[in-house]
FIMAR-518118 format. One record per residue (C-alpha): residue in one letter; residue number from 1; x, y, z. Coordinates in Angstrom, 2 decimals, decimal comma. Layout:
BEGIN
res / n / x / y / z
A / NUM / X / Y / Z
...
***
This chain:
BEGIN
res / n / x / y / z
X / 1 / 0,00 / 0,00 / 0,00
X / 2 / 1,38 / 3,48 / -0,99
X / 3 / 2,38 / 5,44 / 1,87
X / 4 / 0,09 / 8,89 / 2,12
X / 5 / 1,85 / 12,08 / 0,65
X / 6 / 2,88 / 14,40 / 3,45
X / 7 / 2,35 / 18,37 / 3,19
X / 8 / 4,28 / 20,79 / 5,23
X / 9 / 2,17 / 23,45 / 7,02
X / 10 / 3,69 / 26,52 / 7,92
X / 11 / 2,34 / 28,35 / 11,06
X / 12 / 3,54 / 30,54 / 13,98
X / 13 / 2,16 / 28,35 / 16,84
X / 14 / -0,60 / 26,03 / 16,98
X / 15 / -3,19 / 27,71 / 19,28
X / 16 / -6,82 / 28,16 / 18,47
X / 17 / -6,02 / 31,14 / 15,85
X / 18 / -8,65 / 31,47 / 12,82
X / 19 / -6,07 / 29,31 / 10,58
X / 20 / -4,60 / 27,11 / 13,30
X / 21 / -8,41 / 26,28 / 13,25
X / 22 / -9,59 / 26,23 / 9,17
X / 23 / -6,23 / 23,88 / 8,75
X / 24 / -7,24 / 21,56 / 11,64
X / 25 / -11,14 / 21,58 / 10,39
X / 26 / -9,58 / 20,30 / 6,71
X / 27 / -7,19 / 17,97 / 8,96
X / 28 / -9,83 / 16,04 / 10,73
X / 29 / -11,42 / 15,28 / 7,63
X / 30 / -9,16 / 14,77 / 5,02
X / 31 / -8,52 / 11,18 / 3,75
X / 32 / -5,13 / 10,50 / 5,78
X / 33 / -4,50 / 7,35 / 3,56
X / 34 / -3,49 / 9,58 / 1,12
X / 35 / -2,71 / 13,05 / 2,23
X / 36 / -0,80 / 13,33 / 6,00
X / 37 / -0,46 / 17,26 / 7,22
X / 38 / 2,61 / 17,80 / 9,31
X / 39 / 3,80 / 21,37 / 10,61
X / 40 / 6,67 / 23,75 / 11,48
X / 41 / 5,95 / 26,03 / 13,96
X / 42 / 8,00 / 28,84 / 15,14
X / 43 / 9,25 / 28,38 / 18,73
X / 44 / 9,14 / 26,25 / 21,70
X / 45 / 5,39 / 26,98 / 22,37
X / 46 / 3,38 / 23,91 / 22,68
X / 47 / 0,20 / 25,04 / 21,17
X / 48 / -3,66 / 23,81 / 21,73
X / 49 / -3,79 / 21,55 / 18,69
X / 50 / -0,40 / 19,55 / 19,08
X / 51 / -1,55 / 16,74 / 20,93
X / 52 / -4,74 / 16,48 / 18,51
X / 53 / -2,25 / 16,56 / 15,74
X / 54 / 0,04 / 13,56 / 17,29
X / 55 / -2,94 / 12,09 / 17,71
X / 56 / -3,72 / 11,44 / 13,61
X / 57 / 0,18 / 10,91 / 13,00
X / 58 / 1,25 / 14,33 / 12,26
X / 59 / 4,28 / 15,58 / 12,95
X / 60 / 5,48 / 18,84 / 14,30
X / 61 / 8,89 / 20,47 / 13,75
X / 62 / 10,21 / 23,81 / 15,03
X / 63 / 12,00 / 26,11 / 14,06
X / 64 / 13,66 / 29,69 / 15,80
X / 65 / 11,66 / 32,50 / 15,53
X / 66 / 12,74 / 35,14 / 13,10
X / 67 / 14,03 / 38,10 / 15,22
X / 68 / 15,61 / 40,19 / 12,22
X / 69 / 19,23 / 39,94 / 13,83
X / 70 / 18,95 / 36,04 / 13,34
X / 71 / 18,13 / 36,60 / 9,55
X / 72 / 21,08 / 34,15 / 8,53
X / 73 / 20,59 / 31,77 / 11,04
X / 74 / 17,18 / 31,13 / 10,32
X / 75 / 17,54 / 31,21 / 6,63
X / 76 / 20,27 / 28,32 / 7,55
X / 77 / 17,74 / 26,53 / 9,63
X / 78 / 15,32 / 26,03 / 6,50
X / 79 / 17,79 / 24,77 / 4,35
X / 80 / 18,83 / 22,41 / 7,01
X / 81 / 14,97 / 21,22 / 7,52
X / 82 / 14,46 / 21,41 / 3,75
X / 83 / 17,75 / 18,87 / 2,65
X / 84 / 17,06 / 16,46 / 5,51
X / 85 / 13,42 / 16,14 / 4,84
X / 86 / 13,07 / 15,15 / 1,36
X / 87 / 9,84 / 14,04 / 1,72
X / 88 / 8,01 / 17,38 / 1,78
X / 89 / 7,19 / 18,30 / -1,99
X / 90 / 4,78 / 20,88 / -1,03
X / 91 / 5,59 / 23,36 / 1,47
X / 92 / 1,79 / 25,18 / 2,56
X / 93 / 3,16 / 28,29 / 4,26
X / 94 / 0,01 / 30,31 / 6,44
X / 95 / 2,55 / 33,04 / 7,78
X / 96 / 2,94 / 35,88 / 5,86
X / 97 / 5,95 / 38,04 / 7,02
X / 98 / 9,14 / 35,73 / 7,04
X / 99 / 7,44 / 33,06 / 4,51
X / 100 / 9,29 / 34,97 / 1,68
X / 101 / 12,40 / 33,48 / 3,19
X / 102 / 11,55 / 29,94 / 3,64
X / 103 / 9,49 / 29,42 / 0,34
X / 104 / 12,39 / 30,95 / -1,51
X / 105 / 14,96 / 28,17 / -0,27
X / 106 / 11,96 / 25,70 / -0,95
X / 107 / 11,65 / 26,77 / -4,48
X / 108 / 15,08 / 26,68 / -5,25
X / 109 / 15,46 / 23,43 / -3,58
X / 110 / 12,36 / 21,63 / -6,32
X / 111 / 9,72 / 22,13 / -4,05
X / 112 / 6,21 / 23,48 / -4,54
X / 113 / 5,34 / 26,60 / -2,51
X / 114 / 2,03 / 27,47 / -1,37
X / 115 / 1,73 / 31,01 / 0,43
X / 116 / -2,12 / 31,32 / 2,12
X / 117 / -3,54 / 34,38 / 3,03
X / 118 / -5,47 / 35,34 / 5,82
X / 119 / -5,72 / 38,50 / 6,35
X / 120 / -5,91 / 41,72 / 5,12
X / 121 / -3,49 / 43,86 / 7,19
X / 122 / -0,08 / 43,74 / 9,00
X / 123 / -1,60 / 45,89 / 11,47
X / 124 / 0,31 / 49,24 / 12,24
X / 125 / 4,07 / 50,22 / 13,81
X / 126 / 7,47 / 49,19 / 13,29
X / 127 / 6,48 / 45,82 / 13,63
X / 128 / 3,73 / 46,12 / 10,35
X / 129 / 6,23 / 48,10 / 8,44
X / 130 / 8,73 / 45,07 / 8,63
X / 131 / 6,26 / 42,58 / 7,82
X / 132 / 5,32 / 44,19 / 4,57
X / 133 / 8,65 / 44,51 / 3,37
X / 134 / 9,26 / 41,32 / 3,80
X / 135 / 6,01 / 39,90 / 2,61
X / 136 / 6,34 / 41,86 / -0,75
X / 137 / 8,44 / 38,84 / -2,22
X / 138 / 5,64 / 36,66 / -1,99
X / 139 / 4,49 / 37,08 / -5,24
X / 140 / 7,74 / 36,17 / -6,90
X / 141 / 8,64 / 33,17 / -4,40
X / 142 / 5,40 / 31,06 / -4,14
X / 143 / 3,63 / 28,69 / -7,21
X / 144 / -0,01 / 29,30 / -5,85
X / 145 / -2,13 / 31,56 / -3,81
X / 146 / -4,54 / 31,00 / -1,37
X / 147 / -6,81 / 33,71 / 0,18
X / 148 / -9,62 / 33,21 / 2,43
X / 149 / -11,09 / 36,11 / 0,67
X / 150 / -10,98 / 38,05 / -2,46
X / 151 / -9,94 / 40,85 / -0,51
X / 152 / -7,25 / 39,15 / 2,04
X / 153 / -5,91 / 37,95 / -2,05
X / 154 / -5,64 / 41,32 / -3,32
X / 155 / -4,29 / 42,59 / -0,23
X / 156 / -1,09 / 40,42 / 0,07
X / 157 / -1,00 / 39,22 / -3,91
X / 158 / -2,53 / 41,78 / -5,38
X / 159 / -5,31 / 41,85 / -8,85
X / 160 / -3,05 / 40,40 / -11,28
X / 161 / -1,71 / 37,31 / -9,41
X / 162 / -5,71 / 36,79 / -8,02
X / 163 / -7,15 / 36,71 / -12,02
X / 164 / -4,75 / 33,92 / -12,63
X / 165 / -4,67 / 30,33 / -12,70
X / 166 / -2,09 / 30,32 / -10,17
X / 167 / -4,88 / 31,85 / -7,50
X / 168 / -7,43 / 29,89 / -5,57
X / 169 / -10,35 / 31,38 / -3,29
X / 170 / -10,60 / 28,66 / -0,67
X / 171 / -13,16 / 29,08 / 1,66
X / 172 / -12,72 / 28,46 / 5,37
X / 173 / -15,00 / 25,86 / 5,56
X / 174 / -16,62 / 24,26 / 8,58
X / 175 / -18,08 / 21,02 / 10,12
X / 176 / -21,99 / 22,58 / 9,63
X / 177 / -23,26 / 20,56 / 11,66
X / 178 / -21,51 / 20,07 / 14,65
X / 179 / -22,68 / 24,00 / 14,75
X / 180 / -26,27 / 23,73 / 13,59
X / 181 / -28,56 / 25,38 / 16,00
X / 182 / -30,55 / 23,30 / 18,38
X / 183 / -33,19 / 24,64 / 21,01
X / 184 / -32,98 / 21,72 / 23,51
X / 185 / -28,90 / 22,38 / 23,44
X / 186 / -28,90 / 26,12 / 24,26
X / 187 / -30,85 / 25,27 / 26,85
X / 188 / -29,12 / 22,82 / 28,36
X / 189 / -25,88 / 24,76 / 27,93
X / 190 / -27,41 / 27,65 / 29,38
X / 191 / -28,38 / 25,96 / 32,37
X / 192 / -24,94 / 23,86 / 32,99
X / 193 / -23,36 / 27,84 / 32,61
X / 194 / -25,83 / 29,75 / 34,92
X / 195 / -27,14 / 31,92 / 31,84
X / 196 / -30,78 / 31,36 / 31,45
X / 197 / -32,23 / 34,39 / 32,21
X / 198 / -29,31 / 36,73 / 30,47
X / 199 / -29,14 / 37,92 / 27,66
X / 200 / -25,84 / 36,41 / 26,26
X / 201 / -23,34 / 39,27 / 23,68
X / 202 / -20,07 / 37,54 / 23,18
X / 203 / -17,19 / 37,15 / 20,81
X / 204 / -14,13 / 34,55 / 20,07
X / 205 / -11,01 / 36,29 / 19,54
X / 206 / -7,28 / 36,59 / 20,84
X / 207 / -6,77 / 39,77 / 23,15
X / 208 / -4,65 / 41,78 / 20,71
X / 209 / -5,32 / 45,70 / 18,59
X / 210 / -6,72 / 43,78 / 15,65
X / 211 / -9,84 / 42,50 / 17,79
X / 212 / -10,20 / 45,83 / 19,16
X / 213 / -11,40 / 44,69 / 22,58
X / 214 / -12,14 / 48,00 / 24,20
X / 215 / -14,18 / 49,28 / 21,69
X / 216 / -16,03 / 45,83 / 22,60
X / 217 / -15,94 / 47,20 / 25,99
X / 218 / -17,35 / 50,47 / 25,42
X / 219 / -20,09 / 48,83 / 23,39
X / 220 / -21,58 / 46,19 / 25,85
X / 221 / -21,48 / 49,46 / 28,58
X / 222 / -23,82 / 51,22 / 26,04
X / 223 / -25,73 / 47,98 / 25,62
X / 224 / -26,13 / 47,21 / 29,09
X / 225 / -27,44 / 50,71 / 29,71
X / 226 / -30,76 / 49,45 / 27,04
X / 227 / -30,85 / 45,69 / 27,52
X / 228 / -29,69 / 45,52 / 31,83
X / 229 / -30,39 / 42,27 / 31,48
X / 230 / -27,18 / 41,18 / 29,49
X / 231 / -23,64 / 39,85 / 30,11
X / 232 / -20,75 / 39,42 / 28,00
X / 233 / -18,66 / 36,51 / 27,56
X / 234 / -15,31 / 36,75 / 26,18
X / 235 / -13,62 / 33,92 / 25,01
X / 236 / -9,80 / 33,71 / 24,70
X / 237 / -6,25 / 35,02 / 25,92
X / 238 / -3,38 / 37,12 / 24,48
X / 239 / -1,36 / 40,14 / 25,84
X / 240 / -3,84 / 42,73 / 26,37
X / 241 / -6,19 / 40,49 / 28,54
X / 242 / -4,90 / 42,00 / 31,65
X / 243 / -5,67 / 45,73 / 30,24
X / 244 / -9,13 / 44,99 / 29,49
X / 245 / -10,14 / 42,96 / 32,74
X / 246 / -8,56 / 46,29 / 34,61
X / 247 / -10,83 / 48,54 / 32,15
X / 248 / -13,94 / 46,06 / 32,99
X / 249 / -13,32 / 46,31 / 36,81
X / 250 / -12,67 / 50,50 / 36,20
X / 251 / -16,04 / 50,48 / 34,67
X / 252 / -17,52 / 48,79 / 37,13
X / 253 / -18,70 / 45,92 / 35,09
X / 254 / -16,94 / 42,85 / 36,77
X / 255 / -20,51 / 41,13 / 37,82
X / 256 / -21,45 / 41,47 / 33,99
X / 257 / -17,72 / 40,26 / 31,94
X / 258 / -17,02 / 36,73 / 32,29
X / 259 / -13,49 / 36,44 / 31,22
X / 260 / -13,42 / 32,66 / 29,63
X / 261 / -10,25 / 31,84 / 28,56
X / 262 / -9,17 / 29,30 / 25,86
X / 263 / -12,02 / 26,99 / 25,21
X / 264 / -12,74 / 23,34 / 23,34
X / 265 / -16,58 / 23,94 / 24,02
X / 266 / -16,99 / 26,67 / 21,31
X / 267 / -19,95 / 24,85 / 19,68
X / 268 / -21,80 / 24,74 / 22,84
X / 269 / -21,03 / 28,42 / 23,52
X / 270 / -22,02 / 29,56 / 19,96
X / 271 / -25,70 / 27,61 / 21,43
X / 272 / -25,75 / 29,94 / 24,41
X / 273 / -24,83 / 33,25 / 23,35
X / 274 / -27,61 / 35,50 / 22,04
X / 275 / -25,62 / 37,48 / 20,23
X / 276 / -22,44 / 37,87 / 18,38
X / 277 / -20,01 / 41,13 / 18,49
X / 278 / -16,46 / 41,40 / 16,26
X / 279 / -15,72 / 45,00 / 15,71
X / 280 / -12,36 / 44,33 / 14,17
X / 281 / -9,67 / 46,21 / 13,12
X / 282 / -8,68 / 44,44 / 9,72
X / 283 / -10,00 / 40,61 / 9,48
X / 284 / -9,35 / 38,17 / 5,90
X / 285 / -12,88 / 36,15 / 6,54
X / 286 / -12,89 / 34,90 / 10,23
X / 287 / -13,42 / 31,17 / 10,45
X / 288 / -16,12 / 32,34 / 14,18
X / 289 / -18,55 / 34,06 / 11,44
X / 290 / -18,66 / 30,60 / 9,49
X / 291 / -19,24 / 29,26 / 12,63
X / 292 / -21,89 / 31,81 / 14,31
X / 293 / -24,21 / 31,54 / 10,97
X / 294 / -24,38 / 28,16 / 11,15
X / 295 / -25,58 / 28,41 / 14,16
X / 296 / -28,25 / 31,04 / 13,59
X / 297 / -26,25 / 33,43 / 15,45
X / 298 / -26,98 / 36,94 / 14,56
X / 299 / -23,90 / 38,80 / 14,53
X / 300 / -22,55 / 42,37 / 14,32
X / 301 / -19,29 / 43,44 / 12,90
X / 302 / -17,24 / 46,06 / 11,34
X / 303 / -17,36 / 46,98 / 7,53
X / 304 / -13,49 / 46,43 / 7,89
X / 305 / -14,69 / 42,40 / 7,61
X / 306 / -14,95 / 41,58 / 3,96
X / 307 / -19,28 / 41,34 / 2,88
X / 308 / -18,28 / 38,35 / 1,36
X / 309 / -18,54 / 36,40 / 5,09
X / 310 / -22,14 / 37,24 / 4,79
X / 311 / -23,74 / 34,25 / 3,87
X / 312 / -26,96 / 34,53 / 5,72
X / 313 / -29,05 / 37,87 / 6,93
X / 314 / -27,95 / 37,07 / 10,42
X / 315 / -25,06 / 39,82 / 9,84
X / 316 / -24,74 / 43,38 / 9,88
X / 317 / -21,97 / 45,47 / 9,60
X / 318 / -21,52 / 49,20 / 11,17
X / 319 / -18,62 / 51,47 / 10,25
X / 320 / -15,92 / 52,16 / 13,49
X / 321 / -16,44 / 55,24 / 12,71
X / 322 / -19,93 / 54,95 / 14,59
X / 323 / -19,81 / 55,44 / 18,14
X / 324 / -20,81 / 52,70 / 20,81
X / 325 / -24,03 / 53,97 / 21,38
X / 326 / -24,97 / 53,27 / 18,15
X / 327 / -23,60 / 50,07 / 18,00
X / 328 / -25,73 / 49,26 / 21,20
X / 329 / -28,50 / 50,35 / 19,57
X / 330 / -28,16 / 48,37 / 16,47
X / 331 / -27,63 / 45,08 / 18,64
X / 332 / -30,87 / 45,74 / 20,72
X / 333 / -32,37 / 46,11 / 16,78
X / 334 / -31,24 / 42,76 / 15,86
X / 335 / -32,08 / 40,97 / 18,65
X / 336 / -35,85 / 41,83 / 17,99
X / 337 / -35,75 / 41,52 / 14,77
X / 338 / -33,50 / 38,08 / 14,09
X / 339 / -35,42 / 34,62 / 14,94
X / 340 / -32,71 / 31,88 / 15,23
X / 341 / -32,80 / 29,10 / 13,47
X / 342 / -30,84 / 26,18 / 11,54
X / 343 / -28,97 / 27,81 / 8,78
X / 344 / -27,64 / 24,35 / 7,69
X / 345 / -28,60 / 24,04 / 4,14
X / 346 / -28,03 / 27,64 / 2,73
X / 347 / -23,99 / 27,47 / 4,33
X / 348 / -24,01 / 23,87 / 2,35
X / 349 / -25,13 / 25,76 / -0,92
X / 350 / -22,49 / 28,57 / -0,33
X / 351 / -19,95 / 26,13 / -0,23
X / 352 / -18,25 / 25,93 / 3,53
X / 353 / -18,93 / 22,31 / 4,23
X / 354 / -16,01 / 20,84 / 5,32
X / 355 / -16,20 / 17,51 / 3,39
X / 356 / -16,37 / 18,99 / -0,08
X / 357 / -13,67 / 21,46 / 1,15
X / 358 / -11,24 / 18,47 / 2,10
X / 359 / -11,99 / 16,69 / -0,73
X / 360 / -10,75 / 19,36 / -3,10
X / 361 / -7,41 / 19,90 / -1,01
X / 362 / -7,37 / 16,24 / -1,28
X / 363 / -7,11 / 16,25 / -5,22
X / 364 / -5,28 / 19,79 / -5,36
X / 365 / -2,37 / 17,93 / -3,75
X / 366 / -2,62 / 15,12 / -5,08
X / 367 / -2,34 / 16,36 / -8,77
X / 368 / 0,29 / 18,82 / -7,69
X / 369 / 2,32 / 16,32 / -6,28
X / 370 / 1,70 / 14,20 / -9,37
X / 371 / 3,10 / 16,97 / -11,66
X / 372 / 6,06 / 17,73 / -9,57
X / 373 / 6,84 / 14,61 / -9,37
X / 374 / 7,18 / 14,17 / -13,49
X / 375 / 8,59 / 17,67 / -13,91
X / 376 / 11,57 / 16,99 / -11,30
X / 377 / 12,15 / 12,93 / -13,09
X / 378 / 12,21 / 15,23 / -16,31
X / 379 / 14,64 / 17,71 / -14,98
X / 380 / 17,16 / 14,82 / -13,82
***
């Protein structure tokens, strides 16, 4: 029996990120008689998904994190990786910044690059300004391009490289129904979490600018003012947690923040909420607004997020540029307007089940591999 081809993913860390969590959805369902996903991640971080990941035979490698001053060393580290692991035709790279490094050696080195793009800004600082310099190779380093979006595409790739065959909208597909909405569930979940009688806003997202957590803040303190019945549930961790649990207890609005951390129960917490709130800075096409529409989740987010995650009428977008009361009042406007329901069939028509989605990764590397494979016999 043929052994399974193995693809090299490229992340930063393995934590419960909106690509960590797309790959790992494709992962868990794509045939691993034939296709096997291992990863390089950057550092000695044990992430969420590594012991999943073990788990289904995939291996994990790491690498040093680029730090600028290390640029040699870590350029030296790839080739390294890259000549002792032969096995890797297809290097799937999901960071942006030093990826222009790595898939460079790869290409020279026979191998097929794949840069993936998730997003649709580096952010801002010194920190941005150095990841877009170095991301600006992309386009002549990598043999196809992946976007979550058309606009997270034309962002990093720009409208050229996104008309051609080379480019690939893949959508960040989901298991639909491990999310579809079910009455009897939210109300057991509900119960087991002390929430019946609140009215539930929350959002999924690391604690960093682009999820612009204390405009979230100021929002649910406008909200709370209309609807005193609600609470807000937070779910995740990052570097600016401790700044917004000191603005929440500064605000007096301890008793109504529940700070939840990490979580593996985000299906059953998508059941309880009421409510969904991502005023982001920048986003490509979040992999939670998949996830909240499937659940018949009405949802309110910035027109920074592309339209194009707007599958159902259970979103609606506001500019930043609106203040929070507004906001507030547009989520007390939803809420009376939006019945929830099971949104299973029209995200199955749309094209984010996850089956269908790992079945044409399946065949994508497949065939790639296939051509490589009689382009590099050519070559020798």
């Amino acid at each position: 029996m043929e052994k399974p081809i193995r693809i090299l993913h490229v992340f930063g860390s393995l934590n419960r990120g909106g690509a960590e969590t797309m790959a790992m959805n494709l992962y868990r369902k794509i045939d691993k008689t034939k296709i096997q996903f291992d990863f390089v991640v950057h550092g000695d971080l044990v992430g969420d998904y590594e012991e999943e990941i073990e788990g289904y035979g995939g291996k994990i490698y790491r690498i040093p994190r680029y730090k600028g001053s290390n640029h040699f060393l870590y350029a030296r580290e790839w080739k390294r990786f890259l000549t002792k692991h032969q096995e890797y035709k297809i290097v799937h790279s999901h960071v942006r910044s030093t990826a222009s490094i790595y898939l460079a050696i790869a290409k020279e080195m026979g191998r097929v690059t794949i840069i993936h793009s998730h997003n649709t800004s580096s952010g801002k600082g010194i920190s941005a300004i150095a990841k877009n310099i170095l991301q600006s190779r992309l386009r002549r380093v990598s043999d196809y391009y992946f976007a979550c979006s058309t606009e997270a595409g034309e962002w990093l790739f720009g409208k050229e490289i996104c008309q051609s065959d080379k480019f690939f909208l893949t959508k960040n597909a989901i298991d639909i129904e491990k999310f579809s909405f079910c009455e009897a569930k939210r109300a057991a979940v509900r119960r087991r979490l002390g929430l019946e009688n609140k009215i539930v806003i929350g959002h999924i997202g690391r604690f960093n600018p682009q999820k612009n957590h204390e405009f979230i803040i100021d929002i649910f303190q406008k909200t709370l003012e209309i609807l005193p019945k609600s609470c807000l549930l937070l779910v995740g961790e990052g570097n600016l947690e401790p700044i917004i649990q000191d603005k929440v207890n500064n605000l007096g609005l301890s008793d109504e923040v529940l700070f939840a951390g990490v979580r593996t129960d985000i299906t059953d917490l998508l059941q309880a909420m009421d409510f969904f709130l991502m005023p982001s800075l920048f986003e490509g096409l979040p992999v939670v607004l998949i996830e909240t529409q499937a659940a018949g989740l009405p949802a309110l987010i910035s027109t920074e997020i592309s339209n194009e995650v707007k599958i159902t009428d259970f979103i609606e977008s506001l500019s930043l540029d609106e203040n929070s009361s507004v906001w507030a009042a547009e989520i007390k406007k939803m809420l009376q307007k939006i019945t929830r329901k099971n949104m299973h069939a029209g995200l199955l028509k749309a094209g984010y089940d996850i089956k269908a989605a790992a079945a044409w990764y399946e065949s994508f590397y497949l065939e790639v591999t296939h051509e490589n494979n009689e382009e590099y016999g050519a070559a020798k």
